[in-house]
C-alpha positions in Angstrom: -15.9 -21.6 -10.8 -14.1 -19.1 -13.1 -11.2 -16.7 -11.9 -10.9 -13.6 -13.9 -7.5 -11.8 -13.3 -8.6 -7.8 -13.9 -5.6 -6.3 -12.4 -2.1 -6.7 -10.5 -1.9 -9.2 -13.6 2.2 -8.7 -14.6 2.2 -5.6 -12.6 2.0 -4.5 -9.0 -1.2 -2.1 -9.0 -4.6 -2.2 -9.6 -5.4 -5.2 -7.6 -8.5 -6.6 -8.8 -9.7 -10.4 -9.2 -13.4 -11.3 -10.2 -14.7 -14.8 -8.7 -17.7 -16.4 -10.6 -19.3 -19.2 -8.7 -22.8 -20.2 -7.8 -24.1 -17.7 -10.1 -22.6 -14.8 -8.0 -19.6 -12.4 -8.8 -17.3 -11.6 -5.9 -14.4 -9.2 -7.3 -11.3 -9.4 -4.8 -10.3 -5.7 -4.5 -10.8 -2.8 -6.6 -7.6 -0.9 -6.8 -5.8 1.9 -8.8 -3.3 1.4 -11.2 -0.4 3.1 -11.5 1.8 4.1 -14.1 2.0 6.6 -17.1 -0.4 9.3 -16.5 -3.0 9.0 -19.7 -2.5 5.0 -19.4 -3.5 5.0 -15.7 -6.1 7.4 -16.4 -8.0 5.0 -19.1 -7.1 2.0 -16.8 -8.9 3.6 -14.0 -11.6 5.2 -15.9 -13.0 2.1 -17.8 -13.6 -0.7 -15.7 -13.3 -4.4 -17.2 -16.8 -5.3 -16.7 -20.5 -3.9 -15.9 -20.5 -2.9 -11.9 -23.9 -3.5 -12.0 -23.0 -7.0 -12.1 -20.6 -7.8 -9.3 -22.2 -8.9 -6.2 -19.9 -8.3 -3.7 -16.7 -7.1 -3.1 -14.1 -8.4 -0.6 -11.8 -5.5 0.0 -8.1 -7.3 1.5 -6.5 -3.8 2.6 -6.8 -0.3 2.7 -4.0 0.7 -0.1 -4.6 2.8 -2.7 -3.7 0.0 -5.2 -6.2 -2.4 -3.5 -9.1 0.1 -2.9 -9.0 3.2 -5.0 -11.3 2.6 -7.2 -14.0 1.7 -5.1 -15.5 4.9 -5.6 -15.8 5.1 -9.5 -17.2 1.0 -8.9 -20.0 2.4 -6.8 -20.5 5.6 -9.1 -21.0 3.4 -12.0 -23.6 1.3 -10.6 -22.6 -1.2 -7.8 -24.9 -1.6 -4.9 -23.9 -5.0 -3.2 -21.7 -5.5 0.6 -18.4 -3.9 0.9 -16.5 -6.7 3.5 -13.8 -5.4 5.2 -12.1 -5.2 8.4 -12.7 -2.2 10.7 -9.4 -0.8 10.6 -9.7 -1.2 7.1 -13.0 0.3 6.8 -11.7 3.5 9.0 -8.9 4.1 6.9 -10.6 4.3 3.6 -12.9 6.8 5.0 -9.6 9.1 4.9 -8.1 7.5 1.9 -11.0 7.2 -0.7 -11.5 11.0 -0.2 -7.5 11.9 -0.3 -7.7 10.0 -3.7 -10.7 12.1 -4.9 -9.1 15.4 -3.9 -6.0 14.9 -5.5 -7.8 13.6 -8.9 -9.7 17.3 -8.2 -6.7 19.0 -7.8 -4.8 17.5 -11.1 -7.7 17.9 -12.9 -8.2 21.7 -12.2 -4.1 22.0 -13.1 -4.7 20.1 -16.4 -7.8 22.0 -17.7 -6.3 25.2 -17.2 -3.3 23.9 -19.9 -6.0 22.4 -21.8 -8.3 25.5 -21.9 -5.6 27.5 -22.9 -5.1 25.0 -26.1 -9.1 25.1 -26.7 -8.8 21.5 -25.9 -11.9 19.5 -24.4 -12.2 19.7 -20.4 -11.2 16.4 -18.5 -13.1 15.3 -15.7 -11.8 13.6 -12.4 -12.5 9.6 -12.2 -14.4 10.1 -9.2 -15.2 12.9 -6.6 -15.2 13.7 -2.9 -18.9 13.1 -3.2 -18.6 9.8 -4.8 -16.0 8.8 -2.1 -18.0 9.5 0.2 -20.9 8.0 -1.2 -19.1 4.7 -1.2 -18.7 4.5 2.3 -22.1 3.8 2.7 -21.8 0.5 1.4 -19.0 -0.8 3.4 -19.3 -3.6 6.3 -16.8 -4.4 8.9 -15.5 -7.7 10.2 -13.4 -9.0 12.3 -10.3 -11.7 12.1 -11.1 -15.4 12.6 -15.4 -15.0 12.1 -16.5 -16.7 9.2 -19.5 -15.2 8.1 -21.8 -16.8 5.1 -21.9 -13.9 2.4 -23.7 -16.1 0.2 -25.6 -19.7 -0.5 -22.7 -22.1 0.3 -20.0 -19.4 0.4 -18.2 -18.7 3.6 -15.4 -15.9 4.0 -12.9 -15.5 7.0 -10.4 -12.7 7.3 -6.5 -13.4 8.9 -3.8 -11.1 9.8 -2.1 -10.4 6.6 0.1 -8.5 9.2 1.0 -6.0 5.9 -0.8 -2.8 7.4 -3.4 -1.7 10.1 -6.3 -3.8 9.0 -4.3 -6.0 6.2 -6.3 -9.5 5.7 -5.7 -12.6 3.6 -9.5 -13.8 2.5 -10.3 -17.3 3.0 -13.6 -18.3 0.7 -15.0 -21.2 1.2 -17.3 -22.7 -0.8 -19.8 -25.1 -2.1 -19.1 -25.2 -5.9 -23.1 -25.5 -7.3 -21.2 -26.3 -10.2 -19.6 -29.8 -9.7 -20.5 -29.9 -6.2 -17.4 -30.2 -4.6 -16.3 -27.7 -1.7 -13.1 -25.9 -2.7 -11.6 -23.4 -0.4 -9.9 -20.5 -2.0 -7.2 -18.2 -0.2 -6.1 -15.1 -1.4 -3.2 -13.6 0.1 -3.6 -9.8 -0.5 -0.3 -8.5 0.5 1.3 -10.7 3.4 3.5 -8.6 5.3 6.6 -9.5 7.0 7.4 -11.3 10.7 9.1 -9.6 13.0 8.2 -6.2 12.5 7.2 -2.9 14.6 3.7 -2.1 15.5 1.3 -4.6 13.9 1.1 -8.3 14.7 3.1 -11.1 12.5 1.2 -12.6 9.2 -1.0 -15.6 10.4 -0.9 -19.1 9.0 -3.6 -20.7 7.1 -4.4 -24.5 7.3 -5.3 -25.3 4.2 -6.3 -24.2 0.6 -7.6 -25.8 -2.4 -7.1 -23.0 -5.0 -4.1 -20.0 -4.3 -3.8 -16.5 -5.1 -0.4 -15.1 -4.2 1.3 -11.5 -4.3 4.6 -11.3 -5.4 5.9 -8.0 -5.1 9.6 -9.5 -4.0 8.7 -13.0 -5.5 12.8 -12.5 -6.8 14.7 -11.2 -3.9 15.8 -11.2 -0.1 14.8 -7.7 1.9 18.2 -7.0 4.4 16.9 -7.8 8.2 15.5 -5.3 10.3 18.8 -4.6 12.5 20.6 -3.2 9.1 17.9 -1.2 8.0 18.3 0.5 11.2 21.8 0.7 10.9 21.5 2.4 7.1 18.6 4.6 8.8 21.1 5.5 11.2 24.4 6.2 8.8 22.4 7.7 6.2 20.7 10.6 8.7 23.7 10.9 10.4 25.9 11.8 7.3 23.4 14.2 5.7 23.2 16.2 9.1 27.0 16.1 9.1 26.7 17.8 6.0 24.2 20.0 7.2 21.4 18.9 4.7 18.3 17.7 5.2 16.5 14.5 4.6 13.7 14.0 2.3 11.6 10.6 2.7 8.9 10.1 0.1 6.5 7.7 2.4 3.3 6.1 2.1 0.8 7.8 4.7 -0.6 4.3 6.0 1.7 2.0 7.3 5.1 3.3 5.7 4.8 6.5 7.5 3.9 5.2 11.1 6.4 2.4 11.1 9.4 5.1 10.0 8.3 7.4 13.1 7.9 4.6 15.6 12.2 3.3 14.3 12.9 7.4 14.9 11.5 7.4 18.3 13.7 4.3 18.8 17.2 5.4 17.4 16.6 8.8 19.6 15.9 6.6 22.4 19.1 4.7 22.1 21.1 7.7 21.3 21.9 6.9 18.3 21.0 10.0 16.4 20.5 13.3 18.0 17.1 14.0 20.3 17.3 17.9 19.1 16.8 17.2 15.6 14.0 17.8 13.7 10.9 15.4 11.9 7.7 17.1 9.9 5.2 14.8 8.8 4.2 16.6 6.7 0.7 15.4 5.2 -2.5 15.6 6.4 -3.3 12.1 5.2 -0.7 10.5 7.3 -1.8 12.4 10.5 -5.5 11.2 10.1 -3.8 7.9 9.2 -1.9 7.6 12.8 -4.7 8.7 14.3 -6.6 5.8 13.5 -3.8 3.4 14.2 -4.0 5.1 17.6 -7.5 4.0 17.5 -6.9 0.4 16.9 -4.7 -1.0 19.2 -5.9 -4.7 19.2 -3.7 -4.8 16.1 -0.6 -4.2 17.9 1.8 -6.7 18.9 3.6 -7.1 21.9 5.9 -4.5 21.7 3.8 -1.7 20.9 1.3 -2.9 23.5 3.6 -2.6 26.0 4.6 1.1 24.8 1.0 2.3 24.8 0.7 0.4 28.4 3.1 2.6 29.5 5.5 -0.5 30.3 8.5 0.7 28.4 8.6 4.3 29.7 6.9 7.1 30.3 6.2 8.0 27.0 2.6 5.8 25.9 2.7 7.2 22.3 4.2 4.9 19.7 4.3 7.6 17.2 5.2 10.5 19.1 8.5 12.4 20.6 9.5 15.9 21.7 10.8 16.8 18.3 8.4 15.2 15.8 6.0 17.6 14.1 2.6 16.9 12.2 2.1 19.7 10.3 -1.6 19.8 8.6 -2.3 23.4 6.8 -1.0 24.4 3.1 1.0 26.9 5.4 2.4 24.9 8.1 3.8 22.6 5.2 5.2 26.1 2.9 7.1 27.0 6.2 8.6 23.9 5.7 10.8 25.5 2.6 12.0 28.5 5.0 14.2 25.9 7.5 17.9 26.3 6.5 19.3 23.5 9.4 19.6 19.9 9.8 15.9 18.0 9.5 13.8 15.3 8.2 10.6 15.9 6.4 8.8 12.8 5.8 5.7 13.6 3.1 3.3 11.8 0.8 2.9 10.3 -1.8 5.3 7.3 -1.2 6.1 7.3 -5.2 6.2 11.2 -5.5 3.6 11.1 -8.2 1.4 14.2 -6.1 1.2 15.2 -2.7 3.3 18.0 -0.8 6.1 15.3 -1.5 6.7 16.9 -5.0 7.3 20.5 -3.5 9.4 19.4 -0.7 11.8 17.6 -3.8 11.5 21.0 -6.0 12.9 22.5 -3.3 15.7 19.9 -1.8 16.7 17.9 -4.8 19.5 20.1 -6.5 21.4 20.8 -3.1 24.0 18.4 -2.8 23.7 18.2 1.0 20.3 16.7 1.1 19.6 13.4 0.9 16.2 11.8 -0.9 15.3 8.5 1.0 13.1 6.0 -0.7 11.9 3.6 2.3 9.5 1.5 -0.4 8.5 0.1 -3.5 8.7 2.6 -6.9 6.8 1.8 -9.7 7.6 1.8 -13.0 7.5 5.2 -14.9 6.5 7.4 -11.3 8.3 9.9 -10.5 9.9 7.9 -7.6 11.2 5.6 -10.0 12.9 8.1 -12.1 15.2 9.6 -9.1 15.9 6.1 -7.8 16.8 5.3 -11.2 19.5 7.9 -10.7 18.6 10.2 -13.8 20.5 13.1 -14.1 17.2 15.5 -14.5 13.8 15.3 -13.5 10.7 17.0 -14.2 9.0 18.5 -11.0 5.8 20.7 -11.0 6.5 21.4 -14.8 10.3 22.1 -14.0 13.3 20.2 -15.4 15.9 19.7 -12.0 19.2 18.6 -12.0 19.5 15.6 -9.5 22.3 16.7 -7.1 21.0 15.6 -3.7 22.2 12.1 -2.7 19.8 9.3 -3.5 19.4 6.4 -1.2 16.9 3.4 -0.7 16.9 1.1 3.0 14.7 -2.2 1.5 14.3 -3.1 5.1 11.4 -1.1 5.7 9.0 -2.8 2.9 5.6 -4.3 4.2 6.3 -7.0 1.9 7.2 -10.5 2.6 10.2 -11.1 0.7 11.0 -14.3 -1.4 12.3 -16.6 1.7 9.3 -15.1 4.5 6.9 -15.4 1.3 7.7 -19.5 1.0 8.1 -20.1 4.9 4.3 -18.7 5.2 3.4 -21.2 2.2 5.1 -23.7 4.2 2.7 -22.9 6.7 -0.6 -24.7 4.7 -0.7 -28.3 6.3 -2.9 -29.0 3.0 -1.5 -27.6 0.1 -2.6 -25.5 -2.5 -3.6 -27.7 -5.6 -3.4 -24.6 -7.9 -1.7 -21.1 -7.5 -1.3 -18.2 -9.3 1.4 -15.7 -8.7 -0.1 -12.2 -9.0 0.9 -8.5 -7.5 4.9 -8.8 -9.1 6.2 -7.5 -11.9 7.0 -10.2 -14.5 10.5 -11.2 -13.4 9.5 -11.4 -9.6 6.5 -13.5 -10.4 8.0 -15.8 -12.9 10.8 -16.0 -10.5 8.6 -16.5 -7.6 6.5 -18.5 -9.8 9.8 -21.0 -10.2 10.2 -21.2 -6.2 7.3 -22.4 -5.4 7.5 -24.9 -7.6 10.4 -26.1 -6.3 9.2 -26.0 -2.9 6.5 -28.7 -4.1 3.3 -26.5 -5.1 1.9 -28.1 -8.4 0.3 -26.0 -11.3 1.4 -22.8 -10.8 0.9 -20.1 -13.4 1.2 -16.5 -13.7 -1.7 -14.8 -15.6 -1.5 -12.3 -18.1 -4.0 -9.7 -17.4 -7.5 -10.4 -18.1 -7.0 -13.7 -18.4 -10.1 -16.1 -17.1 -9.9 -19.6 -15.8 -12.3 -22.2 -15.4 -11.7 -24.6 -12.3 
């Protein structure tokens, strides 16, 4: 067996892992990277091997940094299974072609510089059409079925409880090789106990070989009772000042999870019923829809809301003052309201989306406040503001920074440091190798040191494209 580490390799994005064993090539995930724009663009363009090749793919979650790059693998040539889980499978069908129309969009913006400088025409990565085209090739499955994919290889899904659909992959496998069975568990992105909406990350038994995210390998997020208290203090204070909130949000997962803690604080009085939300993406309302349309990934508490146990009101994501706009115009009437409100847009880094307009127009009035509610990556955007720079460039305009700048941690679908090891814990047989992937370097090196300490032997981080024989 050989393990070839093609992405999320001393970085967060771009998961992508390629398994070689009993003469077939499973690739775990096929994700964007992202970063620098003409870096991400070759990253994402050229993929690390022929896609005729790969056999299947195992696809742990629906992020764009897990799946978007599914399309340009099935463009260039890949015709095997797609294995999912439905949720997962539903909410690509939204997000591969979101991906594709913004990749249109840029493109168009960037070719009309370019043909102005008589410089060669780019083309998009991938298109709706090749979006769509990959869908055809995807297969859902549920949690807890194992399901031979191959001669002597097995794979069952568990709650990775990170978003709607999230799974940790479970191969195992008869190793033609040295014929030894090994079982190899790949975490995806494990997601945190305790929290709103979807159900806690499952256990696992046992594993042979590891593959671990580590996104907060090197820190501790605050529980979920303080993030609702900043939630609280930080809306509170920028309506005080009569500014408006601006919360740059992932449309799956980040999105429905901020609406559903709203609907609580308004419910509890804590901040005011009259005041204003816009959701303001189209991705995120198709997005809630199909969490609507899934609730056997709920847990207890937001079964008992849909049930109608809690109160009248069955919709976990809905109250009288929350708004979804959908239309270019619903979303430019956005810029018009002068009072107190909260528009929550994509993308969750600000690198595109209605997100960027929404900052234009907010970011140099000191009453505002821009809330980060997740991860930023390195050179986005995002980054930049959190970073506290003094200017920023915005649609191809330099903006002073003058609205407040604030980040809750509490919100992340990440396991932190301590819930990442208590789910390690959790493997009566332990893992006889790991690798620490999904982190940047600190947080997996870090992470890296814990588990060590914690009694894991041989654990490495790989650089990226590194391959290992086992």
């Amino acid at each position: 067996m050989k393990i070839n580490f093609h992405g999320a390799a001393g970085t967060v994005t771009g998961s992508m892992h390629l398994i070689e064993v009993n003469q077939k090539r499973i690739l775990l995930d096929c994700g964007f990277y992202q970063g620098k724009r003409q870096e991400t663009y070759e990253k994402n363009l050229n993929l690390p091997f022929d896609p005729k090749s790969i056999d299947i793919l195992v696809l742990s979650h629906a992020h764009i940094d897990h799946s978007g790059n599914i399309p340009n693998l099935v463009k260039n040539g890949f015709k095997g299974d797609i294995i999912c889980t439905y949720a997962t499978r539903d909410l690509c069908a939204i997000m591969l072609r979101d991906a594709a129309h913004i990749q249109e969009y840029d493109v168009m913006y960037i070719n009309k510089k370019r043909a102005k400088e008589n410089l060669p025409l780019v083309e998009p990565i991938y298109r709706s059409q090749d979006a769509v085209e990959s869908l055809k090739f995807f297969l859902g499955m549920s949690y807890n079925r194992a399901r031979e994919i191959a001669p002597g290889i097995t794979l069952t899904f568990y709650d990775a409880g990170h978003i709607l659909g999230s799974a940790m992959v479970a191969l195992d496998i008869l190793d033609q090789e040295d014929n030894k069975q090994k079982r190899l568990v790949f975490s995806g992105d494990i997601g945190r106990p305790n929290r709103p909406i979807i159900k806690d990350p499952e256990f696992i038994e046992s594993a042979d070989i590891l593959i671990i995210e580590s996104t907060y390998g090197d820190r501790v997020h605050e529980d979920v009772a303080e993030a609702d208290d900043k939630l609280e203090k930080i809306i509170n204070n920028t309506i005080k000042q009569g500014g408006k909130v601006i919360v740059p949000s992932f449309a799956v997962g980040r999105t429905q999870e901020i609406v559903y803690r709203l609907r609580e604080l308004i419910q509890l009085g804590r901040i005011s019923r009259n005041l204003p939300v816009y959701i303001d993406s189209p991705l995120a309302v198709d997005a809630t829809g199909i969490y609507r349309l899934h609730p056997e990934a709920y847990d207890e508490e937001a079964s008992r809301i849909l049930l109608g146990l809690e109160g009248r009101n069955t919709d976990p994501f809905g109250f009288d003052m929350v708004h979804y706009t959908r239309t270019v115009e619903e979303s430019k009437n956005l810029n018009k309201i002068e009072e107190p409100c909260i528009i929550i847009s994509a993308s969750g880094m600000a690198e595109a989306g209605r997100i960027q307009h929404h900052l234009k127009n907010n970011i140099e009035d000191s009453r505002n406040t821009v809330l980060f509610v997740g991860w930023q990556a390195p050179h986005t955007l995002g980054r930049r503001i959190l970073e506290h720079q003094k200017e920023v460039n915005i649609l191809n305009q330099a903006l002073k920074v003058k609205a407040n700048v604030a980040k809750i941690n509490g919100f992340s679908a990440h396991a932190d440091r301590d819930e990442m090891i208590a789910w390690v814990k959790g493997f009566r047989k332990k893992p006889d190798t790991t690798f620490v992937v999904h982190g940047e370097p600190l947080a997996s090196q870090s992470f890296a040191k814990t588990l060590e300490s914690n009694g894991l032997k041989k654990v490495s981080v790989p650089e990226l494209h590194q391959s290992v024989r086992l």
